[in-house]
mmCIF entry with sequence, helices, sheets and N, C-alpha, C, O atoms, coordinates in Angstrom:
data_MODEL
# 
_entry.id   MODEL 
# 
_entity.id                         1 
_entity.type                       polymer 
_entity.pdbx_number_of_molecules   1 
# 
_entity_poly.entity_id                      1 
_entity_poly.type                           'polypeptide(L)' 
_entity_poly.nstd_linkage                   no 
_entity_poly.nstd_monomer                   no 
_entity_poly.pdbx_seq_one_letter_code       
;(UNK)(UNK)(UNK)(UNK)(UNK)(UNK)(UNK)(UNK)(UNK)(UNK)(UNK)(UNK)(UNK)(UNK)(UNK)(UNK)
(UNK)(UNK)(UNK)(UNK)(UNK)(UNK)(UNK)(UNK)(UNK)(UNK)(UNK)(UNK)(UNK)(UNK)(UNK)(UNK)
(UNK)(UNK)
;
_entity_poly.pdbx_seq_one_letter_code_can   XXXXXXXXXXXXXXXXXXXXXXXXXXXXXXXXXX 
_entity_poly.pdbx_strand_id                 A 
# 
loop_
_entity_poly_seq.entity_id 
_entity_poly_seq.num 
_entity_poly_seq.mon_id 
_entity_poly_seq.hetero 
1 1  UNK n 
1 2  UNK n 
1 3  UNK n 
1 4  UNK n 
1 5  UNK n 
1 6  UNK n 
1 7  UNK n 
1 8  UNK n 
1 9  UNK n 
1 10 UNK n 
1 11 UNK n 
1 12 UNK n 
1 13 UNK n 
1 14 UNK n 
1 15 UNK n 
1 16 UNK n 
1 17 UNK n 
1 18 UNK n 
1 19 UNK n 
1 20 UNK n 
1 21 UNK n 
1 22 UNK n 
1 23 UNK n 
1 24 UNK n 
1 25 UNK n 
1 26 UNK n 
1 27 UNK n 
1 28 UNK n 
1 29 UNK n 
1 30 UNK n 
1 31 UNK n 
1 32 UNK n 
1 33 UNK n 
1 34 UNK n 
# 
_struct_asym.id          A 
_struct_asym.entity_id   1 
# 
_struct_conf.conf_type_id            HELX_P 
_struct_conf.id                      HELX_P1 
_struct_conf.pdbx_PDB_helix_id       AA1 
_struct_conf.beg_label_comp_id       UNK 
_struct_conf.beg_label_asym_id       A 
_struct_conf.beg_label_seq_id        7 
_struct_conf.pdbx_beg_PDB_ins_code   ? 
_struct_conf.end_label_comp_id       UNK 
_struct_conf.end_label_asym_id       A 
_struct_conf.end_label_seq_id        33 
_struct_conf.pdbx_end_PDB_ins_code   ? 
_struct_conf.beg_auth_comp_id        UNK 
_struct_conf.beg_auth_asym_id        A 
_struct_conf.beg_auth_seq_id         7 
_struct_conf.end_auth_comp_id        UNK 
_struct_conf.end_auth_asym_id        A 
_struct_conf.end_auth_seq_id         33 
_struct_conf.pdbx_PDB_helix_class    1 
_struct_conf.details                 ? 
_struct_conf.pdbx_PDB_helix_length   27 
# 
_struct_conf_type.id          HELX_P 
_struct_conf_type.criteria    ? 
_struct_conf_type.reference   ? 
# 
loop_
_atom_site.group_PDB 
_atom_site.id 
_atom_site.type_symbol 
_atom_site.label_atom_id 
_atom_site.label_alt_id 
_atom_site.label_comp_id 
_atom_site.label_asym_id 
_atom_site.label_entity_id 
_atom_site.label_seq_id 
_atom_site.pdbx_PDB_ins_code 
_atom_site.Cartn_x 
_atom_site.Cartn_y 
_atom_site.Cartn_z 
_atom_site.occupancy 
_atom_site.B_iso_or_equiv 
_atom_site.pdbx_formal_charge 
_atom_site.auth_seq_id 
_atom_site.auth_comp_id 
_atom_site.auth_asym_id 
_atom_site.auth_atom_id 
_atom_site.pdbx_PDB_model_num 
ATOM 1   N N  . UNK A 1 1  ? -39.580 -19.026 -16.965 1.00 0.00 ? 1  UNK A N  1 
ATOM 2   C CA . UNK A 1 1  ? -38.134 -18.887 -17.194 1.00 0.00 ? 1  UNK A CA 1 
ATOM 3   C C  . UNK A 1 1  ? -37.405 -18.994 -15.858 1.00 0.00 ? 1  UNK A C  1 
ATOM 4   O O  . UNK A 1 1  ? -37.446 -18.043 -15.077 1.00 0.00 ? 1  UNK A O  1 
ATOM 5   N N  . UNK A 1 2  ? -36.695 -20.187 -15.542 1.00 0.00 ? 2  UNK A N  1 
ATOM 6   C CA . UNK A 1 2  ? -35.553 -20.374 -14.332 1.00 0.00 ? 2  UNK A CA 1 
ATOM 7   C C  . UNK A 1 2  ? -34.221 -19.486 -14.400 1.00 0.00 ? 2  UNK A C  1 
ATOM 8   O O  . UNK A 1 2  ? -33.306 -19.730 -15.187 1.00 0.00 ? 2  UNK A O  1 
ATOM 9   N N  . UNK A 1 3  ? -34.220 -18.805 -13.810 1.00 0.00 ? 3  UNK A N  1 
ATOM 10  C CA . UNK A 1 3  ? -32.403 -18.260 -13.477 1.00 0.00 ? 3  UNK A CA 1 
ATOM 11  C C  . UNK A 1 3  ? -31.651 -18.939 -13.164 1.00 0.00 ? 3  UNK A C  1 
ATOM 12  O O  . UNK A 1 3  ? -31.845 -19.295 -12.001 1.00 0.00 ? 3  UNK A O  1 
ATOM 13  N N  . UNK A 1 4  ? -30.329 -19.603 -13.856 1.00 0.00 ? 4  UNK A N  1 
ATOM 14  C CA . UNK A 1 4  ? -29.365 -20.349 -12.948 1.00 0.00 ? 4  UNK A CA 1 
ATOM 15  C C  . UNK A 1 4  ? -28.972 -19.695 -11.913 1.00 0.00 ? 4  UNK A C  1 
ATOM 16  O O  . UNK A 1 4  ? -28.463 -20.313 -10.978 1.00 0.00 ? 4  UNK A O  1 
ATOM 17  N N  . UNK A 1 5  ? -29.148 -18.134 -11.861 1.00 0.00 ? 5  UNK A N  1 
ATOM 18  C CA . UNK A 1 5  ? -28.131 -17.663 -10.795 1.00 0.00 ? 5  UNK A CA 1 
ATOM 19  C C  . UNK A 1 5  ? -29.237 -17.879 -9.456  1.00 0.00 ? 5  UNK A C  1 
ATOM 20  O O  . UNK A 1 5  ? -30.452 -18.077 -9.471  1.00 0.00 ? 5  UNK A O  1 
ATOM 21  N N  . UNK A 1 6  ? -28.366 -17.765 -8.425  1.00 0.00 ? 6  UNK A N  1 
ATOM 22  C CA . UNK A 1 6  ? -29.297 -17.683 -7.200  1.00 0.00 ? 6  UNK A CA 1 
ATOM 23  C C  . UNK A 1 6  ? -29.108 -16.142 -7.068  1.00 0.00 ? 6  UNK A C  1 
ATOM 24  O O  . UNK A 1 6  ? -28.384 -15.531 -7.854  1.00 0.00 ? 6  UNK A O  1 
ATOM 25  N N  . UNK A 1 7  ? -29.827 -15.486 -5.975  1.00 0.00 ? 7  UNK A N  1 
ATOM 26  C CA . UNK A 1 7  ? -29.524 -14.151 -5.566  1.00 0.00 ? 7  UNK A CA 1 
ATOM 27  C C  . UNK A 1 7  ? -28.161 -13.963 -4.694  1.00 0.00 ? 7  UNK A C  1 
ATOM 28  O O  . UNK A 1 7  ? -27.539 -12.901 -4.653  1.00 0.00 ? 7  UNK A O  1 
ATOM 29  N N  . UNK A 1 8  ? -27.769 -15.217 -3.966  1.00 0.00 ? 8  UNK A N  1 
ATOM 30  C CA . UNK A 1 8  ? -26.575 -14.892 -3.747  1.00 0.00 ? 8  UNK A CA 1 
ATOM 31  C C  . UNK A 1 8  ? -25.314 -14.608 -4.818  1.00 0.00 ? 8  UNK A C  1 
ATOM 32  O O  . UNK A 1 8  ? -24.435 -13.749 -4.887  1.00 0.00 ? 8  UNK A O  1 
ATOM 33  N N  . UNK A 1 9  ? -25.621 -15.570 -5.473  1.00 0.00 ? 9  UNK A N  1 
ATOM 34  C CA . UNK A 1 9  ? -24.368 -15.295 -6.421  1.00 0.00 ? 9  UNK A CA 1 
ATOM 35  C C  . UNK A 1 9  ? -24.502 -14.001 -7.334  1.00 0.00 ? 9  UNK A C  1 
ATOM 36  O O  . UNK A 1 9  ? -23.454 -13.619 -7.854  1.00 0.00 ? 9  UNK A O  1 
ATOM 37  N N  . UNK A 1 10 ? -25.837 -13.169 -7.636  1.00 0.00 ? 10 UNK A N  1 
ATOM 38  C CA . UNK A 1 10 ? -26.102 -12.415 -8.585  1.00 0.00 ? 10 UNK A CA 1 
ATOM 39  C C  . UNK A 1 10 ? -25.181 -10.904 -7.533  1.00 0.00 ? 10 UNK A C  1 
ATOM 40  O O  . UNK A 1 10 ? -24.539 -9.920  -7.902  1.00 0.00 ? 10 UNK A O  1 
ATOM 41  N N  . UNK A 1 11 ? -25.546 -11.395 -6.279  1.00 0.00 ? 11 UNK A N  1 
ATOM 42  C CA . UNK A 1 11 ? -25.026 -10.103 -5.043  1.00 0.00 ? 11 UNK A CA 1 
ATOM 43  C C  . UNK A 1 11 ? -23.501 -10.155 -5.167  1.00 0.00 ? 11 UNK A C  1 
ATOM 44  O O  . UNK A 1 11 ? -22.788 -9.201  -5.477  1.00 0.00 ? 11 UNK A O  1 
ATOM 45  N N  . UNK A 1 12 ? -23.042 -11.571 -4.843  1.00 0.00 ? 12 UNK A N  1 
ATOM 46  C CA . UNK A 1 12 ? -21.462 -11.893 -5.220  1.00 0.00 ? 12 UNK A CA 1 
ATOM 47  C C  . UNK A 1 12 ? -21.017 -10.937 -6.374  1.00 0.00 ? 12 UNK A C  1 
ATOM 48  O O  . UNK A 1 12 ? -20.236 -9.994  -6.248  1.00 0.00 ? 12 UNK A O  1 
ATOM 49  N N  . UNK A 1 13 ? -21.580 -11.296 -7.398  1.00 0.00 ? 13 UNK A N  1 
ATOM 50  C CA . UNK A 1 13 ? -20.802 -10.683 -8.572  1.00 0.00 ? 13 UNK A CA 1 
ATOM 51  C C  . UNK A 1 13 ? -21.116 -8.958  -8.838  1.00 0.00 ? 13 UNK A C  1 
ATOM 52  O O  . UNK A 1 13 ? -20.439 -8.006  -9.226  1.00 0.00 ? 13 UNK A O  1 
ATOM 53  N N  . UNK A 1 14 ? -22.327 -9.134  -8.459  1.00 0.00 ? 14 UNK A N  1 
ATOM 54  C CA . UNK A 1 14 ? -22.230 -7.304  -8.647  1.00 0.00 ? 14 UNK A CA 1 
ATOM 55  C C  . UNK A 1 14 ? -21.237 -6.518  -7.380  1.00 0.00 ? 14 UNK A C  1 
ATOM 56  O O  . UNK A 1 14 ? -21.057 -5.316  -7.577  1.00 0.00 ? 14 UNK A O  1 
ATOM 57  N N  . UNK A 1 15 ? -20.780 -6.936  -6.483  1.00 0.00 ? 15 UNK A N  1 
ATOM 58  C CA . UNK A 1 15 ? -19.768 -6.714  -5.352  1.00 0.00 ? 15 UNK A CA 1 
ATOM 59  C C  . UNK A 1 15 ? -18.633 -6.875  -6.062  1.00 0.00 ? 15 UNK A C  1 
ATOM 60  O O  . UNK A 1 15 ? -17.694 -6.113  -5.829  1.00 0.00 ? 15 UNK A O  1 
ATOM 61  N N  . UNK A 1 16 ? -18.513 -7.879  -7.040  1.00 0.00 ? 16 UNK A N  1 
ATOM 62  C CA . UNK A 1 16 ? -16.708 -8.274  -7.032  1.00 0.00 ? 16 UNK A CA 1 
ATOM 63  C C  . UNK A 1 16 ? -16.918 -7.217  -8.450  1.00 0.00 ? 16 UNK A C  1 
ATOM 64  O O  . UNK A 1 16 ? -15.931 -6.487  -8.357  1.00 0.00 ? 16 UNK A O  1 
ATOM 65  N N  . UNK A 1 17 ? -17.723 -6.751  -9.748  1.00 0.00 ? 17 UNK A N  1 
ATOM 66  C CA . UNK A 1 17 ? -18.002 -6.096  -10.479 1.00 0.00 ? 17 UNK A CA 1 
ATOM 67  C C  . UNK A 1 17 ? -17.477 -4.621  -10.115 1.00 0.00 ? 17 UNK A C  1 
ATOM 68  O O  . UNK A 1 17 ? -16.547 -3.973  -10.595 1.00 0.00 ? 17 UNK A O  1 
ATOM 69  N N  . UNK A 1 18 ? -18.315 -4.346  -9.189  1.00 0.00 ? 18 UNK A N  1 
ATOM 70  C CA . UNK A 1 18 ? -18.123 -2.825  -8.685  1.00 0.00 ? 18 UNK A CA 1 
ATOM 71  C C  . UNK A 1 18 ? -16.848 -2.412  -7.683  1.00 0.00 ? 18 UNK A C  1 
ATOM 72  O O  . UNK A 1 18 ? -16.329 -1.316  -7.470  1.00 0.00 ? 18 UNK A O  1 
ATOM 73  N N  . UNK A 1 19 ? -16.508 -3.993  -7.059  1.00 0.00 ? 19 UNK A N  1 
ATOM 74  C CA . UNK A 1 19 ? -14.597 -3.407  -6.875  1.00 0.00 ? 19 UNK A CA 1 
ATOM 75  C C  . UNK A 1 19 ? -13.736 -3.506  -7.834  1.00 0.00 ? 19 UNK A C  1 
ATOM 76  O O  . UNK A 1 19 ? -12.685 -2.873  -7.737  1.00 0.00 ? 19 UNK A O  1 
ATOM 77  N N  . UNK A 1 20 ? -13.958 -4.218  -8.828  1.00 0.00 ? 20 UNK A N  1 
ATOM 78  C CA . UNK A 1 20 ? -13.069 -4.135  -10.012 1.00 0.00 ? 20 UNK A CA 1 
ATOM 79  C C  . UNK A 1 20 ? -13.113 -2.778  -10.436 1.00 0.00 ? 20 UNK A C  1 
ATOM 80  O O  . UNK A 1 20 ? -12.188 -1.970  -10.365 1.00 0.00 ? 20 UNK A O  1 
ATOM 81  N N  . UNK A 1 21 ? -15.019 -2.464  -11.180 1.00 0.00 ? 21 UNK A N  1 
ATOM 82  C CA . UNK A 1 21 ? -14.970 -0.991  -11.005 1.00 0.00 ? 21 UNK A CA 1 
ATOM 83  C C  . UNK A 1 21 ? -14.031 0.178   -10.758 1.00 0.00 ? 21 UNK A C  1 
ATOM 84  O O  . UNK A 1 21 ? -13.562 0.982   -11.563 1.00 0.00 ? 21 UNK A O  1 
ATOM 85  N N  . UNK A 1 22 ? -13.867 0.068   -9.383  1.00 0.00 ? 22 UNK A N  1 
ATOM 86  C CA . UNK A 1 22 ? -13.050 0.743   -8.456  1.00 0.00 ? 22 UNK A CA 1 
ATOM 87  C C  . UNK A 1 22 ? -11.901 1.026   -8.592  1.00 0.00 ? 22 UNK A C  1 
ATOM 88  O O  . UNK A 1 22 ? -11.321 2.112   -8.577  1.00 0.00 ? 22 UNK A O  1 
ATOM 89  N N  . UNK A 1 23 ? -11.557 -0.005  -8.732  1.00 0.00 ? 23 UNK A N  1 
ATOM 90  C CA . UNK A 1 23 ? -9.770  -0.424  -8.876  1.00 0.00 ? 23 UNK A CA 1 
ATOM 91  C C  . UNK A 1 23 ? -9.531  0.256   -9.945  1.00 0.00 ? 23 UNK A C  1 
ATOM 92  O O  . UNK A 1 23 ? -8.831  1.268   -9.916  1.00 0.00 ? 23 UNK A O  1 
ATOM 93  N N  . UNK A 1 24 ? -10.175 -0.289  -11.215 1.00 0.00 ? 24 UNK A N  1 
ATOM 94  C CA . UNK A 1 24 ? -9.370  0.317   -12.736 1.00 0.00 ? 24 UNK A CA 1 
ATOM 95  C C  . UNK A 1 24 ? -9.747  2.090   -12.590 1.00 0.00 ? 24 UNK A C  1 
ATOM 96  O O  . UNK A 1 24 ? -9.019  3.019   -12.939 1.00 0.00 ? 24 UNK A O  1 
ATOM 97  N N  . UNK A 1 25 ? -10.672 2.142   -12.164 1.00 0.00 ? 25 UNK A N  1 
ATOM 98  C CA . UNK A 1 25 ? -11.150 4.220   -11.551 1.00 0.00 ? 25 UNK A CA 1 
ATOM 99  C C  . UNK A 1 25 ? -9.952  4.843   -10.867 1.00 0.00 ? 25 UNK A C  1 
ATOM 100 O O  . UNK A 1 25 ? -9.601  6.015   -11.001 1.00 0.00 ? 25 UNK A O  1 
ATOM 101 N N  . UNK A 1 26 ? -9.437  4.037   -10.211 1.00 0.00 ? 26 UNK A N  1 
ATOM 102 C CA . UNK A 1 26 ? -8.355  4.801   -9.090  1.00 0.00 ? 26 UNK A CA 1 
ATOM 103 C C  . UNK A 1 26 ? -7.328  4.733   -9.996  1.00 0.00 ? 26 UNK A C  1 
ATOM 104 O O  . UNK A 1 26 ? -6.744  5.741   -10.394 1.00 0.00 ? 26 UNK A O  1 
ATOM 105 N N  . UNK A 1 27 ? -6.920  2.995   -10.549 1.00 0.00 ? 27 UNK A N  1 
ATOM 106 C CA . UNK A 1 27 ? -5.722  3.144   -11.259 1.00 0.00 ? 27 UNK A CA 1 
ATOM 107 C C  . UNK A 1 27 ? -5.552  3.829   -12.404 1.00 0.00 ? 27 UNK A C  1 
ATOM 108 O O  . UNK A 1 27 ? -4.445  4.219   -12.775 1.00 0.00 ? 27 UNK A O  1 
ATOM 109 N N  . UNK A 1 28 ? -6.673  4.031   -13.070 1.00 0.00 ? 28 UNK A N  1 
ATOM 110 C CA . UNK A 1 28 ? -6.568  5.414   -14.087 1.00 0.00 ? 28 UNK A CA 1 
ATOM 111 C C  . UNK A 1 28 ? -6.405  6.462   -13.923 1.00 0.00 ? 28 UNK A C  1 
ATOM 112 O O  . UNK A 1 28 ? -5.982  7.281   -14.739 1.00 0.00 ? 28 UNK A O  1 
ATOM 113 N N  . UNK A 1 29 ? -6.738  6.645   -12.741 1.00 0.00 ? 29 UNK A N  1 
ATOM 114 C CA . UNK A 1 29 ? -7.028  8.679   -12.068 1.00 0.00 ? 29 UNK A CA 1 
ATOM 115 C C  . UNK A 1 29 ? -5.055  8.633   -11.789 1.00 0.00 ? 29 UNK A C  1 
ATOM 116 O O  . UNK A 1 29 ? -4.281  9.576   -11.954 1.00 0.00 ? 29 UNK A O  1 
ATOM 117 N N  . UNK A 1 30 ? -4.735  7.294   -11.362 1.00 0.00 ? 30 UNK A N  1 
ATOM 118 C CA . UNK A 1 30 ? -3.160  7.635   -10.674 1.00 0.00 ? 30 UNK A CA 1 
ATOM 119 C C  . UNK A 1 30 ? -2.494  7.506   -11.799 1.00 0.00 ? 30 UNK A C  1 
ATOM 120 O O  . UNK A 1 30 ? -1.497  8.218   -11.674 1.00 0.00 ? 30 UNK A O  1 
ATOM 121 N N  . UNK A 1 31 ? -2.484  6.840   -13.143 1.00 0.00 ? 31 UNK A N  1 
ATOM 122 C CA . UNK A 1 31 ? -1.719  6.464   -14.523 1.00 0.00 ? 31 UNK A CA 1 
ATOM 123 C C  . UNK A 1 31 ? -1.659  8.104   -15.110 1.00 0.00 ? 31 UNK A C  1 
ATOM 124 O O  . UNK A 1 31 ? -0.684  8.693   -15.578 1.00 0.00 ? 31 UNK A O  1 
ATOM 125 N N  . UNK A 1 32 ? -2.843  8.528   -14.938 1.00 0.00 ? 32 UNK A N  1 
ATOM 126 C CA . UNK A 1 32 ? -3.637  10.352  -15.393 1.00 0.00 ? 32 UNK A CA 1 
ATOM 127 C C  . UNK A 1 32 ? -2.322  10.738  -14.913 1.00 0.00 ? 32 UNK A C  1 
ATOM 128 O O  . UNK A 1 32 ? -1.258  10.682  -15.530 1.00 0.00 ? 32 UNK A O  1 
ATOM 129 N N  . UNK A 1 33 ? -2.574  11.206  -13.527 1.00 0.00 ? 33 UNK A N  1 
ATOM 130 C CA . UNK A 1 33 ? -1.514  12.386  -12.638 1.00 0.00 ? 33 UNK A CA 1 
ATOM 131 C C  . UNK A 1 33 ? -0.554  12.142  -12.653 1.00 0.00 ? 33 UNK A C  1 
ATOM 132 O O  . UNK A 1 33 ? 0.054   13.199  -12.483 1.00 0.00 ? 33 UNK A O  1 
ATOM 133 N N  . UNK A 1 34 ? 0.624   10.772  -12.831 1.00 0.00 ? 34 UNK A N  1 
ATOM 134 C CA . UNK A 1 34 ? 1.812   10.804  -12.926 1.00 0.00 ? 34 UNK A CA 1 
ATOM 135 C C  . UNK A 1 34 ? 2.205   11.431  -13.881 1.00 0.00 ? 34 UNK A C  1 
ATOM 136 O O  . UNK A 1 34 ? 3.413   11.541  -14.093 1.00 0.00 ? 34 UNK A O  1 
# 
């Protein structure tokens, strides 16, 4: 079984994944407290 992904791109996306992550975490915690 071939992976299209390479390991770079699999690293790319779990990085851009886990700042998205991030983002909607914070912007919920700040949507919360107002």
């Amino acid at each position: 079984m071939v992976s299209s992904l390479t390991q770079a791109e699999v690293l790319i996306a779990l990085v851009v994944a886990a700042h998205a992550g991030v983002l909607a975490v914070r912007l919920a915690a700040s949507l919360y407290r107002a």
